[in-house]
N, CA and C atoms of all chains as a GROMACS GRO file, in nm:
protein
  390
    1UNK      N    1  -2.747  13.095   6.009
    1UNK     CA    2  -2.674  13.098   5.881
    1UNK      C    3  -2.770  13.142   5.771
    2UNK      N    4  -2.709  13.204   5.713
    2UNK     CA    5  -2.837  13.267   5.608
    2UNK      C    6  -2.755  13.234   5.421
    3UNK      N    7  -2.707  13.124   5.395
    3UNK     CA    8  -2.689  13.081   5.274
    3UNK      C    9  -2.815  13.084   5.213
    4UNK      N   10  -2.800  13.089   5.064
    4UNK     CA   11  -2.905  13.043   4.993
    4UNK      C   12  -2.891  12.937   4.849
    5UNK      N   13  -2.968  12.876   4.800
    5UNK     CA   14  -2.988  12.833   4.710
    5UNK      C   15  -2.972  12.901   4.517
    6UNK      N   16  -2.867  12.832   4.459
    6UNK     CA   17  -2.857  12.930   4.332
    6UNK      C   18  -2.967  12.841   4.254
    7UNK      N   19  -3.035  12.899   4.170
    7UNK     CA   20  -3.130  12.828   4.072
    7UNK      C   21  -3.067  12.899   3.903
    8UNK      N   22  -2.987  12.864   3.822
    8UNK     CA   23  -3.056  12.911   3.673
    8UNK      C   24  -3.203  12.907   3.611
    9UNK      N   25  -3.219  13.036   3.543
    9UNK     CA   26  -3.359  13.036   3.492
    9UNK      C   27  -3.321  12.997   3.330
   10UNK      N   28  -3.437  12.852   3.326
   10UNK     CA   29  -3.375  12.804   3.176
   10UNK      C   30  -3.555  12.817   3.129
   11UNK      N   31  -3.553  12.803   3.027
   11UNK     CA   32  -3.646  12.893   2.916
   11UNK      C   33  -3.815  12.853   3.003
   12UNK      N   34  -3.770  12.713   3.029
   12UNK     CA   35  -3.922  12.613   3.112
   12UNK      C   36  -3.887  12.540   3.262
   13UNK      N   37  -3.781  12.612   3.338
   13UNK     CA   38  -3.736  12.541   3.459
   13UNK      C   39  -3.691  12.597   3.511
   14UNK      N   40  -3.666  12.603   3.634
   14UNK     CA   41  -3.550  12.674   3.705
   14UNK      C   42  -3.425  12.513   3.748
   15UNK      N   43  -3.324  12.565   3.755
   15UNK     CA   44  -3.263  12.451   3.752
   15UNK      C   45  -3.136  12.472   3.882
   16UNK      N   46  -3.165  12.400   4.003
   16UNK     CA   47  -3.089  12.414   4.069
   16UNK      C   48  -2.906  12.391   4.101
   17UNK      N   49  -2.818  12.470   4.103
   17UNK     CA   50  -2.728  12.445   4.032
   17UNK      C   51  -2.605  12.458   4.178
   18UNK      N   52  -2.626  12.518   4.264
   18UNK     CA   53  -2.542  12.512   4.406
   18UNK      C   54  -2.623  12.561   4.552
   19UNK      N   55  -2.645  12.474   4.569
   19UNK     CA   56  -2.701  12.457   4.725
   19UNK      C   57  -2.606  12.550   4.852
   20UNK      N   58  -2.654  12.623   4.931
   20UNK     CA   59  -2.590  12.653   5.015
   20UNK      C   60  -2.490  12.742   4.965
   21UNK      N   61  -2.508  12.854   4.921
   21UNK     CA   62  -2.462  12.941   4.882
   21UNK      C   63  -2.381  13.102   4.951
   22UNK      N   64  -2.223  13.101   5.001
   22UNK     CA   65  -2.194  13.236   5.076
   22UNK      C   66  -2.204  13.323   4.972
   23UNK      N   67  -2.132  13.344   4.892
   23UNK     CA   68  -1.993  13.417   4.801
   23UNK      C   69  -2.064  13.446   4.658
   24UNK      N   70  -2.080  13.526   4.585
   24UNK     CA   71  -2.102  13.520   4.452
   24UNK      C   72  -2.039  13.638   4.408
   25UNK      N   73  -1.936  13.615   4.308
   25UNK     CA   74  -1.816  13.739   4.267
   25UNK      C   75  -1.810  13.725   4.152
   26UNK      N   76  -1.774  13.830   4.072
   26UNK     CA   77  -1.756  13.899   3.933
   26UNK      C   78  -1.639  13.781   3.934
   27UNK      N   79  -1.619  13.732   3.812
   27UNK     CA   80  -1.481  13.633   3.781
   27UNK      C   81  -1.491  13.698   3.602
   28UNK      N   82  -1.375  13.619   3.569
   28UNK     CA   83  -1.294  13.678   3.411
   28UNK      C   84  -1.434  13.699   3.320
   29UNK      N   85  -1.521  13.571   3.328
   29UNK     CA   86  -1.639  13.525   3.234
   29UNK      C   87  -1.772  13.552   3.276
   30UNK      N   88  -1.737  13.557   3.366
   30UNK     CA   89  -1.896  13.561   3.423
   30UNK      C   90  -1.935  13.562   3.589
   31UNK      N   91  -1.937  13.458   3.706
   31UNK     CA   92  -1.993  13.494   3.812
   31UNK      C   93  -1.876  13.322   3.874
   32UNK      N   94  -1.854  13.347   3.979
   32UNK     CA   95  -1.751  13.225   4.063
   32UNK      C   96  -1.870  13.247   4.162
   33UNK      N   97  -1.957  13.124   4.236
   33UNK     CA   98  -2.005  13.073   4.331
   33UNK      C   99  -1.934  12.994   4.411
   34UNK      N  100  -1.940  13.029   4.536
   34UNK     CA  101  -1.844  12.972   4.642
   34UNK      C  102  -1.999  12.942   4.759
   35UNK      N  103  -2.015  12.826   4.789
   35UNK     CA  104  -2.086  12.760   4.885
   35UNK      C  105  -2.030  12.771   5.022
   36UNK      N  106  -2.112  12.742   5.151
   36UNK     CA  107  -2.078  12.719   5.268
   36UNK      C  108  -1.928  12.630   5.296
   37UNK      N  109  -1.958  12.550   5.224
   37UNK     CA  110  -1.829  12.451   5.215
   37UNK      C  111  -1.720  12.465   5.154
   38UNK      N  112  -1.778  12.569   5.070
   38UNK     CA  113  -1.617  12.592   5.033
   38UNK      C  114  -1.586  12.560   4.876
   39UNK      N  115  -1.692  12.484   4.834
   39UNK     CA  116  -1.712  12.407   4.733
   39UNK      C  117  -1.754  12.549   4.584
   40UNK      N  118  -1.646  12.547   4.471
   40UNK     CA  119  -1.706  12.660   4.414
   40UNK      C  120  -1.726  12.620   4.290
   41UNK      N  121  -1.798  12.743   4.195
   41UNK     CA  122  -1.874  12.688   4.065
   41UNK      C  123  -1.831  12.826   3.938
   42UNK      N  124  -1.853  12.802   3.840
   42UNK     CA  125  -1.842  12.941   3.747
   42UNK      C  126  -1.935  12.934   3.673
   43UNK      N  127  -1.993  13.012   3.630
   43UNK     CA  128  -2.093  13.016   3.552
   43UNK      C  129  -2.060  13.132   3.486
   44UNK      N  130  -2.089  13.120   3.321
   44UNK     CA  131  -2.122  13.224   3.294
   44UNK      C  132  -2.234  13.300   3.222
   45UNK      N  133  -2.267  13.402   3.333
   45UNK     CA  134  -2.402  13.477   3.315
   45UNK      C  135  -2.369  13.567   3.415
   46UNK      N  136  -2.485  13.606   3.480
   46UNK     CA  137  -2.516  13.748   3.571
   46UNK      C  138  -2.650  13.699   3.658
   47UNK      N  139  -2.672  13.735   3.790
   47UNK     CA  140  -2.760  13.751   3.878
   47UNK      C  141  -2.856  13.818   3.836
   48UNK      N  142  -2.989  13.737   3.854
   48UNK     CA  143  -3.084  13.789   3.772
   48UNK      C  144  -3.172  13.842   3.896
   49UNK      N  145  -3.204  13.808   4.010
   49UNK     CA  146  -3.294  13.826   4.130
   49UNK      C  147  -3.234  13.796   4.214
   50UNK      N  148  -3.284  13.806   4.350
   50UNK     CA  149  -3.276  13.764   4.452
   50UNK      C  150  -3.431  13.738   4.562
   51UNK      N  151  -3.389  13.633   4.605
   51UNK     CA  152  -3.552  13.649   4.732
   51UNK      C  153  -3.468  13.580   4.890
   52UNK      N  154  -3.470  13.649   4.912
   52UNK     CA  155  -3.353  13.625   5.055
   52UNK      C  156  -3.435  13.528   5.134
   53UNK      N  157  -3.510  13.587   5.172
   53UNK     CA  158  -3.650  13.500   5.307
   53UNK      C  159  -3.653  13.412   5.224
   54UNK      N  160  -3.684  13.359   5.091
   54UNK     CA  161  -3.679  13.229   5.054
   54UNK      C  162  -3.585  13.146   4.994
   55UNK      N  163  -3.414  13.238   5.037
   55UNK     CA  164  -3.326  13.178   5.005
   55UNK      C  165  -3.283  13.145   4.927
   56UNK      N  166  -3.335  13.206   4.805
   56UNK     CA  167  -3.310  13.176   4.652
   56UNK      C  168  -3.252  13.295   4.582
   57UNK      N  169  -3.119  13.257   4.490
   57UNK     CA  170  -3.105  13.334   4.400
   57UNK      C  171  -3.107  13.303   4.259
   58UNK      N  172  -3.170  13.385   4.188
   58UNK     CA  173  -3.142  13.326   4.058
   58UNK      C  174  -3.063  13.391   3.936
   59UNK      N  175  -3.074  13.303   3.857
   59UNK     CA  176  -2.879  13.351   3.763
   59UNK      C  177  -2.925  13.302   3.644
   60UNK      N  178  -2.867  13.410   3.501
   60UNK     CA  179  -2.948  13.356   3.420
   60UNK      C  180  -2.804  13.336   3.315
   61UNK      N  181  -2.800  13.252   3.243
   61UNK     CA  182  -2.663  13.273   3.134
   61UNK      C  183  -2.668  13.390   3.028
   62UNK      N  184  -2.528  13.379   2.977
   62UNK     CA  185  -2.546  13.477   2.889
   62UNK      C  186  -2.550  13.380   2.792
   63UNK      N  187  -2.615  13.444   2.718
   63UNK     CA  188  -2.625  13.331   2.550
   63UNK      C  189  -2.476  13.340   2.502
   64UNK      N  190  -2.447  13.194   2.423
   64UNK     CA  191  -2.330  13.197   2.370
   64UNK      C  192  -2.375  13.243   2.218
   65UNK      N  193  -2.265  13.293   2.195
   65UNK     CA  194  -2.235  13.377   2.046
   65UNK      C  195  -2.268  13.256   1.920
   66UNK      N  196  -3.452  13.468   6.037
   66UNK     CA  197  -3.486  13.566   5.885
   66UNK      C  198  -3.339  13.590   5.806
   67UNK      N  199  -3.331  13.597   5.714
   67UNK     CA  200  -3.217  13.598   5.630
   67UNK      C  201  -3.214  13.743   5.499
   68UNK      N  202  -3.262  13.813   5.549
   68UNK     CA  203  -3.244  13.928   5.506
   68UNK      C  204  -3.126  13.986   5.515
   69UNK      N  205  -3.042  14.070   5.381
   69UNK     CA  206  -2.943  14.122   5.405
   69UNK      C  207  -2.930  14.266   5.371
   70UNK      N  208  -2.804  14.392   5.388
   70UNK     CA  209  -2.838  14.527   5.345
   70UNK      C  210  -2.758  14.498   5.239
   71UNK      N  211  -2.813  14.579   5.142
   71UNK     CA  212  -2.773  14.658   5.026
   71UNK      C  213  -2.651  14.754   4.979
   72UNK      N  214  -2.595  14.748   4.949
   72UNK     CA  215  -2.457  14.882   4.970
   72UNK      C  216  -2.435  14.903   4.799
   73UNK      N  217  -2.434  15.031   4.794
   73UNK     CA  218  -2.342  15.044   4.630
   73UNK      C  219  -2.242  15.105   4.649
   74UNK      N  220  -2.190  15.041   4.542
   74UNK     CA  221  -2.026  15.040   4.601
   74UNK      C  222  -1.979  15.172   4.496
   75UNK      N  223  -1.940  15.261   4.520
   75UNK     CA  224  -1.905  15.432   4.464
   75UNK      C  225  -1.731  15.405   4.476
   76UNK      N  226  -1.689  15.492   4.425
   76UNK     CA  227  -1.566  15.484   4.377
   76UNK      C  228  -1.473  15.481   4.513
   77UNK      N  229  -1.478  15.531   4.620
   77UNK     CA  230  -1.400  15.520   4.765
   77UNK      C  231  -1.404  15.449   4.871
   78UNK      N  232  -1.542  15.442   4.806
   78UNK     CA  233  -1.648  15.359   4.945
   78UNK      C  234  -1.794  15.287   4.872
   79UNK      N  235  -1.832  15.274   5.015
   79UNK     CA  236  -1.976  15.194   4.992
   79UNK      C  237  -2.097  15.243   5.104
   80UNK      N  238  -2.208  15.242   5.028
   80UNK     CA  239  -2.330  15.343   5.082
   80UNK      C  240  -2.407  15.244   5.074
   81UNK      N  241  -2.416  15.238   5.190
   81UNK     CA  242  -2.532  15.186   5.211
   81UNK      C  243  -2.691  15.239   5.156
   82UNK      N  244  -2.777  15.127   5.082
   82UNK     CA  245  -2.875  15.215   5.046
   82UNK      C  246  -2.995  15.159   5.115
   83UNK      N  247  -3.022  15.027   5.140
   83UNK     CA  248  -3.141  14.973   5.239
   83UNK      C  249  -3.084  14.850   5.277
   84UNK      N  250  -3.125  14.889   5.426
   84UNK     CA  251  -3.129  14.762   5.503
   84UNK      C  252  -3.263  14.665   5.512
   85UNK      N  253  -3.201  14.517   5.524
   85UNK     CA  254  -3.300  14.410   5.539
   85UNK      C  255  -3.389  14.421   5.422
   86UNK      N  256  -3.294  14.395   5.301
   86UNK     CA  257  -3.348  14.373   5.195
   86UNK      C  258  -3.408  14.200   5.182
   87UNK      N  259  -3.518  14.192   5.146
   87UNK     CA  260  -3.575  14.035   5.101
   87UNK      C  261  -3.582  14.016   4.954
   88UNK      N  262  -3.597  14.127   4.873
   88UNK     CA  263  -3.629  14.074   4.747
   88UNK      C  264  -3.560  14.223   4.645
   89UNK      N  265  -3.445  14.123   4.540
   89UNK     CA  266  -3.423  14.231   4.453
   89UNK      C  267  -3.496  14.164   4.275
   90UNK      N  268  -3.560  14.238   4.254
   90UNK     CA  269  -3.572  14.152   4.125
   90UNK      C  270  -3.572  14.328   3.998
   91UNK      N  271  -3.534  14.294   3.846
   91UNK     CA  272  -3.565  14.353   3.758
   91UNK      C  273  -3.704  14.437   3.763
   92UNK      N  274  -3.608  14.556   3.713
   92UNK     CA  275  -3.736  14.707   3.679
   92UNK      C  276  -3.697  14.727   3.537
   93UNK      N  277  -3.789  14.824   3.506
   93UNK     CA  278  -3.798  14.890   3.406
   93UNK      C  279  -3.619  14.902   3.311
   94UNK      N  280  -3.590  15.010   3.442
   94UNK     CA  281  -3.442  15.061   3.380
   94UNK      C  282  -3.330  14.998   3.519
   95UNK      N  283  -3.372  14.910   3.586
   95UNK     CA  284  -3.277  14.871   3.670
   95UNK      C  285  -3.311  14.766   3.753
   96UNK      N  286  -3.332  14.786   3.925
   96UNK     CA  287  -3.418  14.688   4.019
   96UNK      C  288  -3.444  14.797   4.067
   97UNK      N  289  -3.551  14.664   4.136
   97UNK     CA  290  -3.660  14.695   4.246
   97UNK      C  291  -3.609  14.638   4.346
   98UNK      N  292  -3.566  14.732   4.487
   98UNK     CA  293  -3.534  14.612   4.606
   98UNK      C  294  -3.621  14.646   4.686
   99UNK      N  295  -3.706  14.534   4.751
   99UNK     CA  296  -3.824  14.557   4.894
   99UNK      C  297  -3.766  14.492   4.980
  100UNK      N  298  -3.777  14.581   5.126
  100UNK     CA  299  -3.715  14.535   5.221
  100UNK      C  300  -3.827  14.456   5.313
  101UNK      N  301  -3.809  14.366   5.424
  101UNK     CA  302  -3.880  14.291   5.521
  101UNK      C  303  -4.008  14.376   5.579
  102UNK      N  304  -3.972  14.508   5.543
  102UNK     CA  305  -4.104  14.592   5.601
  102UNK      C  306  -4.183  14.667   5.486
  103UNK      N  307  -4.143  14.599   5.318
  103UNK     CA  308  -4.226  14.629   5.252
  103UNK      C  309  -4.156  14.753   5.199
  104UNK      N  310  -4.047  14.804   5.260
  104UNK     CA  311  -4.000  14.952   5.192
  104UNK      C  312  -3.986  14.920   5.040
  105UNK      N  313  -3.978  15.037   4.932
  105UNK     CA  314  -3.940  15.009   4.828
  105UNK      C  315  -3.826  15.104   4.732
  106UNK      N  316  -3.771  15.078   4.705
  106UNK     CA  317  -3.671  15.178   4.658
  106UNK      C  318  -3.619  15.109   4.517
  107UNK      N  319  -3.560  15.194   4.391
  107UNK     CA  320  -3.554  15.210   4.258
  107UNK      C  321  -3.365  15.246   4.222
  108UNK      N  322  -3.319  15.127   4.206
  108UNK     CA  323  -3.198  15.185   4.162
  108UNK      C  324  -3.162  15.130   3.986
  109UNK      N  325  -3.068  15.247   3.901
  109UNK     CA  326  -3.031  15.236   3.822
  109UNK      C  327  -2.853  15.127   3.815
  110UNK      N  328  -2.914  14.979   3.831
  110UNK     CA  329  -2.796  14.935   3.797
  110UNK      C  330  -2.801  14.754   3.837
  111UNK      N  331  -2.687  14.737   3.907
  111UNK     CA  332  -2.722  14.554   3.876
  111UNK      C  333  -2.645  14.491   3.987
  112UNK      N  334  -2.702  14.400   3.999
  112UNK     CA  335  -2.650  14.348   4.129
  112UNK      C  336  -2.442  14.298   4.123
  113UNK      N  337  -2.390  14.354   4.164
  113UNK     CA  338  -2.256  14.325   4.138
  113UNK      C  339  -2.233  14.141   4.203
  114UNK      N  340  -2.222  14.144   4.343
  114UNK     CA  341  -2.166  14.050   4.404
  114UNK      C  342  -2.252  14.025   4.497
  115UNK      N  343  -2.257  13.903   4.588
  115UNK     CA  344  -2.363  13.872   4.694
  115UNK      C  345  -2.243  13.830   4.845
  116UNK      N  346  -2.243  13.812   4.951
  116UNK     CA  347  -2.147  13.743   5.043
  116UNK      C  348  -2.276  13.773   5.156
  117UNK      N  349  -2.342  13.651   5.153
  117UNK     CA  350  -2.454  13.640   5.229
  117UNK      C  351  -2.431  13.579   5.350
  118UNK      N  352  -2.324  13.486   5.434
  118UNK     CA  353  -2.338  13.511   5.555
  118UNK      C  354  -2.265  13.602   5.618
  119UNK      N  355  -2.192  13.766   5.560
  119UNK     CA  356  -2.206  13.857   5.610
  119UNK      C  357  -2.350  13.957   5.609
  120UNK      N  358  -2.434  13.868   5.516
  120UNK     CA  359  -2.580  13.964   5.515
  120UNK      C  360  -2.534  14.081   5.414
  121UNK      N  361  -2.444  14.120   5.324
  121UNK     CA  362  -2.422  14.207   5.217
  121UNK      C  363  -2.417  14.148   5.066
  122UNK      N  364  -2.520  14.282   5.020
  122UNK     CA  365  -2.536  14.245   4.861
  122UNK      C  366  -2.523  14.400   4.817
  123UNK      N  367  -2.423  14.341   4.698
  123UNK     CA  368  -2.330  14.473   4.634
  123UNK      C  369  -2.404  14.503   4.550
  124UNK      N  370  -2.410  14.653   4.506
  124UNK     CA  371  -2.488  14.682   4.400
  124UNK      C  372  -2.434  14.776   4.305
  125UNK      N  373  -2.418  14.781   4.165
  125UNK     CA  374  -2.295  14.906   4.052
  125UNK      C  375  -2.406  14.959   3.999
  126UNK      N  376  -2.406  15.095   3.992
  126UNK     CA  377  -2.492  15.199   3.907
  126UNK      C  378  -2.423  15.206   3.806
  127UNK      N  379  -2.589  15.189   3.674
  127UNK     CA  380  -2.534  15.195   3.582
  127UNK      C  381  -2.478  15.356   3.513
  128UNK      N  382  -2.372  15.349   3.466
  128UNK     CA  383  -2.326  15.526   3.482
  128UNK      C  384  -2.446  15.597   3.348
  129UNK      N  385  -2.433  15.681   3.397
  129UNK     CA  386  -2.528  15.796   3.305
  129UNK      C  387  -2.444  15.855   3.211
  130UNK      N  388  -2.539  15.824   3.099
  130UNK     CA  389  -2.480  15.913   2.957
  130UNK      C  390  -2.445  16.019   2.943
   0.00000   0.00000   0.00000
């Protein structure tokens, strides 16, 4: 199984925000995360990286207005 | 290993551009994706969508002026 880990990058942290990660799709606002389980999230921002072999993606917000 | 390929997705279809990608992170004017064997390749645009236990990560060029 090759899920990965979503992290937001916040100014002094990375902040882990959905574990076990299939699915990550364009939605109305911003990005819908859908996990192994099924379990999903919205965020809004954009995919900032990826590091596959270490299973991490990271996602950064968009600033609010 | 959890490496996945790359595809940008063009108006009919989808092209594949590298396989067994490990790492996409921010360039200059777009990303940088290196694959498991170190390949490196330069695209103008942004990661669209991820669906990682098919091993595919979508990628949109940004259109030219």
């Amino acid at each position: 199984m090759c899920e990965a880990n979503a992290y937001l990058i916040r100014e002094e942290e990375l902040e882990l925000i959905m574990e076990a990660v299939d699915v990550i799709e364009p939605d109305e606002e911003g990005l819908k995360l859908t996990s192994i389980f099924g379990e999903q999230r919205f965020i809004k921002g954009h995919i900032h990286s990826l590091s596959l072999i270490d299973r991490k993606i990271y996602l950064r917000e968009t600033p609010e207005d």
